[in-house]
C-alpha positions in Angstrom: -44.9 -3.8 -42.6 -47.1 -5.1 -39.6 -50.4 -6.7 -40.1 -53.3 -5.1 -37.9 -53.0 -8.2 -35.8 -49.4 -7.8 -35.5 -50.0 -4.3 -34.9 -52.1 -4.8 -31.7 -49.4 -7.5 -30.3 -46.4 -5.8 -30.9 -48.2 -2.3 -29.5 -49.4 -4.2 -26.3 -46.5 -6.1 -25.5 -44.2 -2.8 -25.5 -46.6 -0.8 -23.9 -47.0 -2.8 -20.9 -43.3 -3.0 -20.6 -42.6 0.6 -21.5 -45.6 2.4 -19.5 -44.8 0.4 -16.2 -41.2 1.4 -16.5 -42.2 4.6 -17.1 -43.8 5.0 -14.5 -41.7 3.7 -12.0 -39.1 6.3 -13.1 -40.8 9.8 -12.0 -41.1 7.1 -8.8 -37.6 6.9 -8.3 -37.4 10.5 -9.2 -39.5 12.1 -6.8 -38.0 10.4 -3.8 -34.7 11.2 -4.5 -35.5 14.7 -4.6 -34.9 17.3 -1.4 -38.8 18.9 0.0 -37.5 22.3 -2.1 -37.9 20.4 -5.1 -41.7 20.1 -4.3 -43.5 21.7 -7.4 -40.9 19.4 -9.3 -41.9 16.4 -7.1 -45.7 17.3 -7.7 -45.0 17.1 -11.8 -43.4 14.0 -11.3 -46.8 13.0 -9.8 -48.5 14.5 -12.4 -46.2 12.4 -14.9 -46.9 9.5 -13.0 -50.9 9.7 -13.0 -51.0 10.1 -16.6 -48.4 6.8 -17.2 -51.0 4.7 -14.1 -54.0 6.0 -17.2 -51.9 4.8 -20.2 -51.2 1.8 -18.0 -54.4 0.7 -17.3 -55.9 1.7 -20.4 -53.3 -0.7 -22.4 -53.6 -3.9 -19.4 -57.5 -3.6 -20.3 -57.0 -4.8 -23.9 -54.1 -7.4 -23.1 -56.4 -10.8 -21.9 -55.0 -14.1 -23.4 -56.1 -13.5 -26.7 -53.5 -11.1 -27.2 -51.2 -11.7 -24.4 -48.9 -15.4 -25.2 -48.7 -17.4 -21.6 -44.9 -17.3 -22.6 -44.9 -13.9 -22.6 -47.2 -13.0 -19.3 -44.2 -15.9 -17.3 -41.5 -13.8 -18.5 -41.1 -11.6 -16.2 -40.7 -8.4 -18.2 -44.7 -7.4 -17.2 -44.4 -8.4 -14.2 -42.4 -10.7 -11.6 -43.7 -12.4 -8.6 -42.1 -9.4 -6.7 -43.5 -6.7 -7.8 -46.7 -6.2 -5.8 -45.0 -6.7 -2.8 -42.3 -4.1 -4.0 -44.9 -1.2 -4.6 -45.9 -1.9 -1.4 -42.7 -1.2 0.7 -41.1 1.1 -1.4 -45.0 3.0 -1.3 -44.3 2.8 2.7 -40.7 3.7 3.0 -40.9 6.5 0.8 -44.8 7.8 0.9 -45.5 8.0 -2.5 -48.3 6.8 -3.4 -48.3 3.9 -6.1 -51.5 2.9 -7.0 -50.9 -1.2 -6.8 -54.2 -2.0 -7.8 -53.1 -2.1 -11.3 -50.6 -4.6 -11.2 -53.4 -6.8 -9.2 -56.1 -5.8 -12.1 -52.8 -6.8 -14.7 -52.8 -10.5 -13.0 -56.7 -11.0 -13.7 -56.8 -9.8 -17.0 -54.0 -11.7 -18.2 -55.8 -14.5 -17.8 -59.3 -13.6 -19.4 -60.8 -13.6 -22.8 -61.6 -9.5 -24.2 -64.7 -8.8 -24.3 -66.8 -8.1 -27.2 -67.7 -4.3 -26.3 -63.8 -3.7 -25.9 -63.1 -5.4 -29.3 -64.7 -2.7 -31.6 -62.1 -0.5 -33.1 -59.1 -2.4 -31.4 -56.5 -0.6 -33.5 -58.1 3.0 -33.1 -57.8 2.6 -29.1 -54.5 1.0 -29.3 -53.3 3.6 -31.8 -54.5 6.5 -29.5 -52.6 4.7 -26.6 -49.5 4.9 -28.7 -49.7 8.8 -29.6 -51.0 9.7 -26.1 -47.3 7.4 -24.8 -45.3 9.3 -27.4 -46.7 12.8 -26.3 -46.5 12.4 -22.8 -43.0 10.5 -22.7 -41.9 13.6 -24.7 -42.8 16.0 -21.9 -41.1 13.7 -19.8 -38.0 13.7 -21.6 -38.1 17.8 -21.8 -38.6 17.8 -17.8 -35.9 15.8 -17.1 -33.5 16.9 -18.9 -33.9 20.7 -17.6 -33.9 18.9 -14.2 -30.5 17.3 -15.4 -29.1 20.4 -16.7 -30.2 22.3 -13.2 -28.4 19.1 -11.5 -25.3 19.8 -13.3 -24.8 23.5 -13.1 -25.9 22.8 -9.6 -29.0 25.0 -9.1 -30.8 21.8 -8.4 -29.6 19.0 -5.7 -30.7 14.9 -5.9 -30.0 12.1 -3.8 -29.4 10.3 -6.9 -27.1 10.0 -9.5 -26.7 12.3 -12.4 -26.0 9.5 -14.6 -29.4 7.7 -13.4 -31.3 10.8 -15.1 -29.4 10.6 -17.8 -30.0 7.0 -17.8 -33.6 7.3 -17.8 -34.3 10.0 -20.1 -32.3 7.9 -22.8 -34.6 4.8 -22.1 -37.4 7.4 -22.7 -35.8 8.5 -25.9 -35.5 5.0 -27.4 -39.2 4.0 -26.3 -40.8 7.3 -28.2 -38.7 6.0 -31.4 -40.1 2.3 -31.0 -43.5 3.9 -30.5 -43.0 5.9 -33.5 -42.2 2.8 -35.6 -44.6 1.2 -34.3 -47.2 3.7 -35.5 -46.1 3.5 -38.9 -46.3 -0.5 -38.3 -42.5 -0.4 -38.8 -40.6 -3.6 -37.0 -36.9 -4.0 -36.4 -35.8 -6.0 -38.7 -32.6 -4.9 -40.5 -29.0 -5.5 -39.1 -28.4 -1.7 -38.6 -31.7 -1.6 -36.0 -30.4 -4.6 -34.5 -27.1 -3.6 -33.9 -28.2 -0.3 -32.7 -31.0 -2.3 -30.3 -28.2 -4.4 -28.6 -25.7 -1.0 -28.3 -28.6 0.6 -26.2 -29.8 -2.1 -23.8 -26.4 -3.6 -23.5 -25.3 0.4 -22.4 -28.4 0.0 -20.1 -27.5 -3.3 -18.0 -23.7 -1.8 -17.9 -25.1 0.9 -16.6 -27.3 -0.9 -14.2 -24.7 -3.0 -13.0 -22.6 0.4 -12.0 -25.9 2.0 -10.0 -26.0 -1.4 -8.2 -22.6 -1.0 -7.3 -23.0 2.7 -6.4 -25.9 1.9 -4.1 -25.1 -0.6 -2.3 -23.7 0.1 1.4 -20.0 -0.2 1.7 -20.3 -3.4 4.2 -21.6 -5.3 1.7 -18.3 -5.7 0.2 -19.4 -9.7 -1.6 -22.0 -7.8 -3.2 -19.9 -5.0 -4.2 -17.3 -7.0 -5.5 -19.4 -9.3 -7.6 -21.3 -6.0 -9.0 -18.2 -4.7 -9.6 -17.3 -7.7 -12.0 -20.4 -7.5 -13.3 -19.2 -4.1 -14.2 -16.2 -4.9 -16.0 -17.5 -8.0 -18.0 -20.0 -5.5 -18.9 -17.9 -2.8 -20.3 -15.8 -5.3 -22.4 -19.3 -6.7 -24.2 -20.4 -2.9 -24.8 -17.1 -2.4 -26.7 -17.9 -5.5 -28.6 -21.2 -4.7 -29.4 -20.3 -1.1 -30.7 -17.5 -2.8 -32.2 -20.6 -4.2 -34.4 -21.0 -1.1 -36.4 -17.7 -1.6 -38.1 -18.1 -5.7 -38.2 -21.5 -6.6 -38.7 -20.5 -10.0 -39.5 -19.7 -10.4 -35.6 -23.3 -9.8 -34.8 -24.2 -13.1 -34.2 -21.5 -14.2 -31.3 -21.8 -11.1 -29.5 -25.6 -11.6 -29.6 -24.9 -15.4 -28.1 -22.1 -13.3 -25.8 -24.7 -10.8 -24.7 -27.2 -13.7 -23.9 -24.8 -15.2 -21.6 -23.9 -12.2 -19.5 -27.3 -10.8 -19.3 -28.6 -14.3 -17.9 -25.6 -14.1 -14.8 -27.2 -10.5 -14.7 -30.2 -11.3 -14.4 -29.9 -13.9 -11.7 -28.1 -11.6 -9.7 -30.5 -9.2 -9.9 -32.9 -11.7 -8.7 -31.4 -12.5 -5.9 -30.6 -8.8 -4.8 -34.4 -8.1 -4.9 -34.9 -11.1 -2.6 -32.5 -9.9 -0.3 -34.1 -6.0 -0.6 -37.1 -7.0 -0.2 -36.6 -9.1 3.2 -34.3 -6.2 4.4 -31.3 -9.1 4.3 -28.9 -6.8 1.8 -27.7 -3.2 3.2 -28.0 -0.6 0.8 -29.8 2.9 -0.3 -31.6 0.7 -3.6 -35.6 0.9 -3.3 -37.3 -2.2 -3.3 -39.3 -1.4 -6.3 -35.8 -0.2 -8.1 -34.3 -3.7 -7.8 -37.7 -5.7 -9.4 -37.7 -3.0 -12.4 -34.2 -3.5 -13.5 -34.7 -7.2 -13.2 -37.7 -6.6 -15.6 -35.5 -4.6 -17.8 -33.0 -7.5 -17.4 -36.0 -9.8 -18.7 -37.2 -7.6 -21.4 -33.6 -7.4 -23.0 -33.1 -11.3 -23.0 -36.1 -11.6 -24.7 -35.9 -9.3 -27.2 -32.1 -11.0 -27.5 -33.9 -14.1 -28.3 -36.2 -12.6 -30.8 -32.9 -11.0 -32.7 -31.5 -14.0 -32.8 -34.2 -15.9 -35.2 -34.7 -12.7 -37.8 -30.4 -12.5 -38.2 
């Protein structure tokens, strides 16, 4: 069971991660929705207001004495993209994203709380939690009848099915890590591990595939190394589900994952350079290429953290 200090840090760390994601996602989804979609595009907005006040509310409490400098350089939170990515992808698309919190997440990173916000520090923490697990809920309900409507085509996107699909499973998994987390559960046993590493491996498959998907047909250097991305990727997700029958395996698929996931990674880097200085031809939002290199980060490290409970 966590401590109350434990509590807070674990709490923060994922909510900064989760919420940001979040909120990126009904992002994504409102511009790849047609202007007959619009009461659907204003939830989404909705959606996305109430993740920019969980946000905020959760950045406020996350100064250095919670926050490692390890942590804040990892480039899960943020990367040094990712302002300039709200930007752009704000100007291409006209959605408004509200960039002023990933400037206020800088400055508080760097401070000390102070004492008026360190009264009931679990209480405020805990309510961020519950609101996160009610409001991803909705989320998940909304986009799965969008999903459905998608696929018995009374609804039309721009974007994949499998990217909705993709996203309401990442809200899924985050509203059962929030749930642990309120009962100061951590994952610690074999079985969560396993399952941990089947998810955000699936994920970064996945992610590898969209990449693919979205990138012009020109750009046939990028395609092809996406593409073997793709393949490596679906050979370590049959390893890793392969886990549930060997456990014993864990630890080399873990070491395995690590080593993919970094080439990943890197890629990924590099393809939000290129977005981002309109050097790479393709239909992938600026903003979408710096999230899934923060998902990218986020999954090493939690690889890392696996590797020293096994």
């Amino acid at each position: 069971m966590l401590t109350d200090r434990e509590y807070i840090i674990h709490s923060l760390e994922f909510n900064l991660f989760f919420l940001r994601i979040a909120r990126e996602h009904t992002i994504f989804l409102s511009a790849s929705l047609p202007l007959k979609n619009l009461n659907t595009i204003k939830q989404a907005n909705v959606f996305k207001r109430a993740y920019e006040d969980l946000l905020s509310r959760a950045i406020l409490l996350s100064t250095n004495d919670q926050i490692s400098n390890d942590l804040v350089n990892s480039g899960e939170f943020l990367t040094e993209y990712t302002l300039d990515a709200e930007k752009i992808t704000s100007q291409l698309t006209g959605i408004p994203i509200e960039t002023s919190i990933t400037k206020q997440e800088s400055i508080i990173f760097r401070s000390t709380l102070p004492r008026s916000r360190q009264d009931n520090i679990v209480a405020q923490i805990s309510a961020i939690n519950d609101e996160a697990i009610r409001l991803t809920t909705s989320v998940i309900a909304f986009q799965t009848k969008l999903l459905n409507d998608i696929l018995s085509c009374k609804a039309f996107s721009y974007t994949y099915p499998l990217m909705l699909d993709h996203v309401t499973r990442e809200a899924q998994f985050a509203v059962m890590t929030l749930r642990k987390l309120q009962m100061k559960d951590t994952i610690d046993t074999l079985n969560e591990i396993i399952n941990f590493e089947i998810n955000w491996t699936r994920i970064m498959d996945e992610h590898s595939k969209f990449i693919r998907g979205y990138l012009d047909p020109s750009e046939t250097a990028l395609f092809d190394t996406a593409d073997g991305f793709s393949n490596d990727l679906d050979k370590l997700l049959a390893s890793t589900l392969a886990l549930e029958d060997s456990p014993e395996d864990l630890a080399r698929v873990t070491r395995e994952t690590i080593n993919q996931v970094t080439k990943l990674r890197d890629f990924k880097n590099q393809g939000t350079e290129g977005i981002l200085t309109c050097k790479i031809k393709s239909i992938i939002p600026p903003l979408l290429s710096d999230h899934v290199l923060r998902e990218a980060n986020y999954y090493l490290k939690l690889l890392k953290t696996f590797k020293t409970i096994k």
